[in-house]
C-alpha positions in Angstrom: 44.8 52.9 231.7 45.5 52.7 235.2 49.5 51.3 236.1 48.5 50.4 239.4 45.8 48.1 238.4 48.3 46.6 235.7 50.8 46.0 238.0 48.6 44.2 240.5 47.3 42.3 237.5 51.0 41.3 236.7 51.7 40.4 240.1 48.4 37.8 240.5 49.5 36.2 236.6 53.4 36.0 238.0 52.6 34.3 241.2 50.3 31.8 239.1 53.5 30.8 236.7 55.6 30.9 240.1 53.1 27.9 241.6 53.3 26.1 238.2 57.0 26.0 237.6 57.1 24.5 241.1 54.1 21.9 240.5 55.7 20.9 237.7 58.7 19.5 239.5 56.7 17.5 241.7 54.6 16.2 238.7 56.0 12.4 238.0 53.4 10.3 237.2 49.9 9.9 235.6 48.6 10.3 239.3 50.0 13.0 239.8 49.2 15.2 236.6 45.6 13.8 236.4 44.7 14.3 240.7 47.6 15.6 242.2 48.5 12.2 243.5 45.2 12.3 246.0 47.2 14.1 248.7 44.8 17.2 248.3 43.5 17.2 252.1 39.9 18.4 252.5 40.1 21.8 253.3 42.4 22.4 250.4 40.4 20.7 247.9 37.2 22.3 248.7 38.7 25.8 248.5 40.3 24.6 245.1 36.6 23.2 244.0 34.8 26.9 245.0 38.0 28.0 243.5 37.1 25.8 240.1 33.1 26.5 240.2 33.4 30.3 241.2 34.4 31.5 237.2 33.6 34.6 235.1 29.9 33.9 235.6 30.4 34.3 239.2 31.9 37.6 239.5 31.7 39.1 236.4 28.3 37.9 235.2 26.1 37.7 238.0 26.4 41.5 238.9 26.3 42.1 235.1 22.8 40.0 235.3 21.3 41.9 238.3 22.2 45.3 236.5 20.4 44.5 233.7 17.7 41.9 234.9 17.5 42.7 238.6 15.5 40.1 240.3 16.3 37.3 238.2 19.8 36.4 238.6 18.4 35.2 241.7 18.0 31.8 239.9 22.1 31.4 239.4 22.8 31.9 243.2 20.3 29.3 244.2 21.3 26.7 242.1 24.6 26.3 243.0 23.7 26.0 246.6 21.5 23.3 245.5 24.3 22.1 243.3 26.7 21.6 246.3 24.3 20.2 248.5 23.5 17.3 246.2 27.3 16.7 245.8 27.4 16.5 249.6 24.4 14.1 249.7 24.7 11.6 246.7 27.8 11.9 245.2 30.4 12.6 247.3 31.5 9.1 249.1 30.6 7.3 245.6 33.0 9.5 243.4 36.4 8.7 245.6 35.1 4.8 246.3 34.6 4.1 243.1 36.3 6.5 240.6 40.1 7.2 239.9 41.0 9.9 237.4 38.0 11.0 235.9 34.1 10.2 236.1 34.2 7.8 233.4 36.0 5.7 235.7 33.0 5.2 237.6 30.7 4.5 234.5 32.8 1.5 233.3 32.8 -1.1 236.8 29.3 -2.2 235.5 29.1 -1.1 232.1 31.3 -1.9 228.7 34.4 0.3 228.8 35.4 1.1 225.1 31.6 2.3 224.0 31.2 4.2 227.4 34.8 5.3 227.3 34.1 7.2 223.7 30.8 8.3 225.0 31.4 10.0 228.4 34.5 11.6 226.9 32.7 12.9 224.0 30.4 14.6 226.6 32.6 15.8 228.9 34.3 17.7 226.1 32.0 19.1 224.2 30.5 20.6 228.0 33.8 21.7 229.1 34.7 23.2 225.6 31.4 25.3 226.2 32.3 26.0 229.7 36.2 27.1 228.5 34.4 29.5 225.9 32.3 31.2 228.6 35.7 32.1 230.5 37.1 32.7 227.7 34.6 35.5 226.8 35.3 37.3 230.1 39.2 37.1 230.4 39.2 38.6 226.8 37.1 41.6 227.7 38.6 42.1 231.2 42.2 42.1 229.1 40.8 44.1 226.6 39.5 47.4 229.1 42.7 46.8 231.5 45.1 47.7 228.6 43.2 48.9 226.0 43.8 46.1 223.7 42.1 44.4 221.3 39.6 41.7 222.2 41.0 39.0 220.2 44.7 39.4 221.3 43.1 39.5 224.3 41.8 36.2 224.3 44.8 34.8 222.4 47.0 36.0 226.2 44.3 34.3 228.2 44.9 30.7 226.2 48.3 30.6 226.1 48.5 30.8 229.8 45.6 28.2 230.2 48.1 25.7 227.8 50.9 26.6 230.3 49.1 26.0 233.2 47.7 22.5 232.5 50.4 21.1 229.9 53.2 22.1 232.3 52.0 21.6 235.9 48.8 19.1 235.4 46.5 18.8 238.5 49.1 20.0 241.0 49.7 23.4 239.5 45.7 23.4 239.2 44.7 22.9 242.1 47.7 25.7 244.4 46.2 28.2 241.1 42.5 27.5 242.3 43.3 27.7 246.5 45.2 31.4 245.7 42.5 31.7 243.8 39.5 31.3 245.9 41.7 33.3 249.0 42.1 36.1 247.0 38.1 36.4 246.1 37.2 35.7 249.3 38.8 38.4 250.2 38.1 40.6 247.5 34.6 40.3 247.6 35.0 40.9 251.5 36.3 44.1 250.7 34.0 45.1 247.9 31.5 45.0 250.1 32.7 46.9 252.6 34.1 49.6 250.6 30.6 50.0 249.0 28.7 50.2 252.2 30.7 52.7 253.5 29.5 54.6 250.5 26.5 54.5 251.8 27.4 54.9 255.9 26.9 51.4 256.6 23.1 51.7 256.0 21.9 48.9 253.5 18.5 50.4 253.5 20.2 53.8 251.9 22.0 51.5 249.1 18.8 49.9 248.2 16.6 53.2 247.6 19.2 55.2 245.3 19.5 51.3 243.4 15.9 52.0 243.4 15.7 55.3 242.0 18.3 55.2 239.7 17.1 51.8 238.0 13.4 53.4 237.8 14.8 55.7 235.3 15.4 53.2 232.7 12.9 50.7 233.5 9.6 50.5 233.5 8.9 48.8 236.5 8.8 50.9 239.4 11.2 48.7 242.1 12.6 46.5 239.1 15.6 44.9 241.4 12.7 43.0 243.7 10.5 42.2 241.1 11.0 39.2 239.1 10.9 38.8 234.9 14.1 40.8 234.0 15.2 37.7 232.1 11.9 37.8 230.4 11.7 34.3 230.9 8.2 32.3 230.8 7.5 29.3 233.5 9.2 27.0 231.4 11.7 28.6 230.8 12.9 29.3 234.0 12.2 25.7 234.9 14.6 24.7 232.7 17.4 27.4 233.0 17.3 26.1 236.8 17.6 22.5 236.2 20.1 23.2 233.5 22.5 25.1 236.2 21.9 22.7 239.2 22.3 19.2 237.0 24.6 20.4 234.9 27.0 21.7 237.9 26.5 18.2 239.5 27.6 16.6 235.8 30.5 19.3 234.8 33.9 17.2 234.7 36.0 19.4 235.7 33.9 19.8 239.2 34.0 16.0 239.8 37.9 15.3 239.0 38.5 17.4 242.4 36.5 14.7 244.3 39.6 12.5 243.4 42.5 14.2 244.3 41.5 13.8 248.0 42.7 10.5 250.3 39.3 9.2 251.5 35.7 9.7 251.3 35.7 11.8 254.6 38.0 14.2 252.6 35.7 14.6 250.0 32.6 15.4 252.4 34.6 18.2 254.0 35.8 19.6 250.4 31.9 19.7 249.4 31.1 21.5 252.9 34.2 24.3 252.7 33.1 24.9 248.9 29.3 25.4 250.0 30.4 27.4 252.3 32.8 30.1 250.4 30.6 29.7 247.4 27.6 30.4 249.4 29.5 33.5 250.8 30.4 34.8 247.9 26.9 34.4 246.0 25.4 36.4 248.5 27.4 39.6 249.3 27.6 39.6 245.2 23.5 39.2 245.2 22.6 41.5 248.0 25.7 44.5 247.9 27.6 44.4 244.8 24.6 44.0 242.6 22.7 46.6 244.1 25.5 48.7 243.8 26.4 48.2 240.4 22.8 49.7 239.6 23.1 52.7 242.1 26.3 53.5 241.0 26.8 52.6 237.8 23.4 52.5 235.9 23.4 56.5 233.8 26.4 57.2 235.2 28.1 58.9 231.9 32.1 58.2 233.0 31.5 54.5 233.1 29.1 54.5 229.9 29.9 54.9 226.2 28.2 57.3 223.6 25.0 54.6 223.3 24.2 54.6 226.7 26.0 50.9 227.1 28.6 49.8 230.0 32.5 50.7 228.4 33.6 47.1 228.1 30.3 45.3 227.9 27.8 44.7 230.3 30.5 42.1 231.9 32.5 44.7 233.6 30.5 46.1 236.1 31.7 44.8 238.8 35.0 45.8 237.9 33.8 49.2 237.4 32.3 49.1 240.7 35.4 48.6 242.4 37.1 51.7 240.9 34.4 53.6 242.2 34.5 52.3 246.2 38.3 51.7 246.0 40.4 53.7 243.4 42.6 52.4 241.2 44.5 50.5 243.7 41.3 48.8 244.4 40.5 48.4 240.7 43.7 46.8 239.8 42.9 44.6 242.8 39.8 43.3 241.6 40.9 43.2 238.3 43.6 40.9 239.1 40.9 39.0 241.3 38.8 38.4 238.4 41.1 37.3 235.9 42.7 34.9 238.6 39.4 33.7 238.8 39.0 32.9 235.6 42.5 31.3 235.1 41.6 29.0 237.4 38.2 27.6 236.3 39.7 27.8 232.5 42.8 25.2 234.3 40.5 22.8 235.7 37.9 22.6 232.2 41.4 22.2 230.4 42.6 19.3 232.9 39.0 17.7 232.4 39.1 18.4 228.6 42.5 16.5 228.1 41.8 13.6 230.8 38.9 12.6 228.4 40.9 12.6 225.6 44.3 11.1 227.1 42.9 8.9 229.4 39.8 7.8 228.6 40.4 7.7 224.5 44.4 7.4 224.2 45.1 5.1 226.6 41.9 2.8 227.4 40.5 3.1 224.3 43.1 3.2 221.4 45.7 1.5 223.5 43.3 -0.6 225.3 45.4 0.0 229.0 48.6 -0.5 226.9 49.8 2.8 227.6 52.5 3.7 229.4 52.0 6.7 232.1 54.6 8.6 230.0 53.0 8.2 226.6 49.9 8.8 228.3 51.1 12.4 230.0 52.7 13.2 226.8 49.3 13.0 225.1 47.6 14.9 227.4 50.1 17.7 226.9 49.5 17.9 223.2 46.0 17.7 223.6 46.3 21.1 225.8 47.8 22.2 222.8 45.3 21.5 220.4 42.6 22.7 222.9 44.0 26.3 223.0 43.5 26.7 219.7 39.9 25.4 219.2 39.1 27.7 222.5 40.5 30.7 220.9 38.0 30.3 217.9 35.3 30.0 220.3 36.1 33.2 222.2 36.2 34.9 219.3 33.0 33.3 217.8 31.0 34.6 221.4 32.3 38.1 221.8 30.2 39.9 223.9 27.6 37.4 225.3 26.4 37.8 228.9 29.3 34.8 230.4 26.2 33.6 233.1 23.8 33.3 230.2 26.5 31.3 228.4 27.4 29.0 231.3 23.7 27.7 231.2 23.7 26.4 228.1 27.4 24.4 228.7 25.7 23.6 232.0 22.6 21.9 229.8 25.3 19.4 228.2 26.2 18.5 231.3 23.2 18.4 232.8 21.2 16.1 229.8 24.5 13.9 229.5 27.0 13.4 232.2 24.5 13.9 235.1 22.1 11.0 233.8 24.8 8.9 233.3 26.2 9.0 236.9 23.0 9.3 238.5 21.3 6.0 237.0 25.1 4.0 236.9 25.5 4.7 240.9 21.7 4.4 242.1 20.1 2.2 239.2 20.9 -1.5 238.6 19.1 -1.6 235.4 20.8 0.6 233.4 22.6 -1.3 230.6 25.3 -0.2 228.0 22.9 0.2 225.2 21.0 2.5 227.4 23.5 4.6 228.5 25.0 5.2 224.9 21.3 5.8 223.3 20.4 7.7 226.0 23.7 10.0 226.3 23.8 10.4 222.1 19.9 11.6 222.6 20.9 14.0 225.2 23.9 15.1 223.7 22.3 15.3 219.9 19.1 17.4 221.5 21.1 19.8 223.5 23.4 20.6 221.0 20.9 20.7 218.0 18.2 23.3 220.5 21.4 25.7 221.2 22.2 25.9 218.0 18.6 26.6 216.6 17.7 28.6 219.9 18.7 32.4 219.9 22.2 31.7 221.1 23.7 30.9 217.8 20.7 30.9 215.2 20.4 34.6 215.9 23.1 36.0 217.4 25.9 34.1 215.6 24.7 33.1 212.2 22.3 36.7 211.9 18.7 35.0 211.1 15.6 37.1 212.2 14.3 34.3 214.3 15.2 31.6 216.1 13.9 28.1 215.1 13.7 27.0 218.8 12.0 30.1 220.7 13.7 29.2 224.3 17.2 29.9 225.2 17.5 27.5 227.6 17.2 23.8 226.0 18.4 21.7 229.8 14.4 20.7 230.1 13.7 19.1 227.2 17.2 17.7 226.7 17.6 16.4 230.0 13.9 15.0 229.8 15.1 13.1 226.5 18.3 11.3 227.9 17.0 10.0 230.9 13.7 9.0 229.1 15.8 6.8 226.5 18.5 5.6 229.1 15.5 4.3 230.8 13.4 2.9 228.4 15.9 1.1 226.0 17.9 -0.4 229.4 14.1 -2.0 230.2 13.7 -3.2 226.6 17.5 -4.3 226.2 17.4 -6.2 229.9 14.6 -7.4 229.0 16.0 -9.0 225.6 18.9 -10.2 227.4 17.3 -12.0 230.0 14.8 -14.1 227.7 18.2 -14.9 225.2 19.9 -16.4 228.2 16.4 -18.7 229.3 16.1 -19.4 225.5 19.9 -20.4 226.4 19.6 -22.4 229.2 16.7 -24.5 227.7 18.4 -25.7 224.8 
């Protein structure tokens, strides 16, 4: 246990409580809990969104990915690029004309409020529930090889913060925790990189043959880290992993609340370009330097390896490791601290998005049909952060030890087969009807749910069966093929219905 690395990680979690006691003066009103009053300017806002998207999967699971897998992590860099640049292209200028706390606010200008209301929150929880797991899963075994706790009181530290965090500073406190955030990786992964190529004097080329020869070892292929199929994933299955992550990132809730916390439309364009642009960053000294290093490093080295030959704190912690090699403890603590903030802040904004469904679009449309007051209506969401901790503690401890990027794609696949078909055919589609939309989202949201839990994911992994009933991992193909297929066709067949009862209408 290092006590420079603890104390840097004390000093990242006290600043964070500093910026939410102070947000939490300045939070008065529904506005300003749910979108920070829209007074986010665009620069801020798009470090706070690559502050929200960048999470555990980012850091932590990426380089864990290209340690194992090599090549193949490839495919969760390049759809977030995509990701962003569809944001920047459709969405952006549509989400802050037409939306006001959450997405669902959107949906209901040309659809039935209460039915789509129910829906779209259902959705958006159930996706950000599996998205606060995935953070979950990393906090707790960053906490766990920090101090040299156990896992589960682990994630029981990581929650309690996340409840104080939303329930006491709302959107506000959210966003300053995402900004420090995304400085503070930006930064770190700056100086991860240098550090490790001045292990290597500067000379990428040198990095990349020891990667080479030290993965060769223990794996079969003879240059493994430019040679795709680590996953071991077949055409499909890749095809679907990669429209899981991209439509799902465009769909995730927590991602779109940001575009409403800015004053105008041109706001909102400039937060999508900033985000691109530190994301992008990011992705790709990760990719290209940390990765590698993480293999040359790291891979048979016996101090950073357990009796079995596995990485001490699961395959997660490489990166982390990594930095104690390059940089010391000091560094170590450093990135440490930079990795947990990171995930504070993603776990904040899936909170915010979690409660706004169920406060805002449930509570106070739905049950209190607008009745609500803004006080009753903050109150709510406070209690539903509450509640939320607890069902995310279950969850973390339900997924212990699961790769946190393989995880992410299948809470990306909700989003992806639910929310993004929704948004997509409401903004660009006039024929989408109500009963399409709900058929269409249950379908998507039945199928996605129903092929994780039969895929290897839970059937195997969590429940202990020999084989899995669906033989892919990655359900956001077939899922996402469904829900738009029904939203489509029953909006034609129910138009269609419509249309001939209001001739049969007029004739009479």
């Amino acid at each position: 246990m290092s006590w420079v690395a603890i104390a840097c990680f004390l000093a990242i979690i006290a600043l964070t409580l500093v910026i939410t006691y102070f947000a939490a003066r300045r939070t008065k009103s529904a506005a300003d809990f749910y979108v920070a009053g829209g007074k986010i300017s665009g620069v801020q806002n798009g470090l706070a969104i690559s502050g929200d998207f960048m999470s555990a999967a980012t850091l932590l699971g990426t380089t864990a990915l290209i340690y194992s897998s090599g090549f193949d992590a490839s495919i969760y860099i390049g759809a977030s690029m995509v990701a962003f640049l569809i944001f920047l292209f459709l969405m952006t200028d549509k989400l802050r004309a037409l939306g006001r706390f959450t997405f669902v606010d959107i949906l209901v200008i040309r659809l039935q409020e209460r039915p789509i209301r129910l829906l779209a929150a259902g959705t958006a929880l159930v996706s950000a529930l599996m998205y606060l797991m995935v953070q979950v899963v990393g906090a707790g075994a960053l906490i766990q090889i920090l101090f040299g706790i156990d896992y589960s009181l682990a994630v029981v530290i990581v929650s309690v913060l996340m409840v104080l965090y939303v329930a006491v500073g709302g959107m506000l406190a959210t966003t300053w925790v995402q900004i420090t955030k995304a400085v503070l990786l930006l930064g770190g992964i700056t100086m991860l990189g240098l550090l490790t190529l001045a292990q290597f004097d500067w000379d990428v080329a040198a990095l990349y043959q020891q990667a080479f020869a030290r993965n060769a070892e223990f794996a079969p292929s003879p240059d493994p880290l430019l040679m795709p199929g680590g996953l071991g994933l077949d055409t499909w299955a890749s095809l679907s992993l990669g429209l899981g992550l991209v439509f799902g990132l465009v769909g995730s809730p927590h991602l779109l609340m940001r575009f409403f916390t800015v004053p105008d439309a041109r706001a909102a364009r400039t937060s999508a370009a900033v985000a691109i642009t530190a994301v992008s960053y990011v992705n790709l000294v990760i990719f290209f330097i940390a990765g590698a290093a993480t293999v040359a490093l790291i891979k048979g080295n016996s101090v950073f390896l357990d009796d079995a030959g596995r990485v001490l704190g699961g395959g997660n912690m490489v990166a982390v490791h990594l930095a104690r090699i390059v940089g010391g403890d000091v560094f170590y603590g450093i990135m440490a601290a930079v990795a947990f903030a990171t995930i504070l802040a993603v776990v904040a904004g899936l909170t915010l998005a979690s409660v706004s469904a169920i406060s805002h679009d449930v509570y106070a449309r739905v049950w209190r049909r607008g009745q609500a007051t803004e006080a009753e209506e903050v109150r709510v969401s406070r209690l539903a952060t509450v509640g939320l901790g607890f069902f995310v503690i279950l969850l973390g401890l339900a997924f212990e030890g699961q790769n946190v990027s393989y995880l992410v794609s299948l809470a990306l696949a909700v989003a992806a087969s639910t929310n993004f078909p929704l948004l997509l055919l409401a903004m660009y589609w006039p024929g989408l009807t109500t009963t399409g939309a709900i058929w269409g989202g249950v379908v998507g949201l039945v199928t996605t749910v129903a092929l994780v839990v039969l895929g290897p994911a839970v059937w195997v992994t969590i429940l202990g069966n020999a084989q899995p009933v669906f033989p892919s991992g990655y359900p956001a193909l077939y899922s996402m093929t469904a829900g738009f297929s029904v939203m489509i066709v029953v909006s034609l067949l129910t138009r269609q219905r419509t249309h001939a009862a209001a001739e049969a209408q007029a004739a009479d």
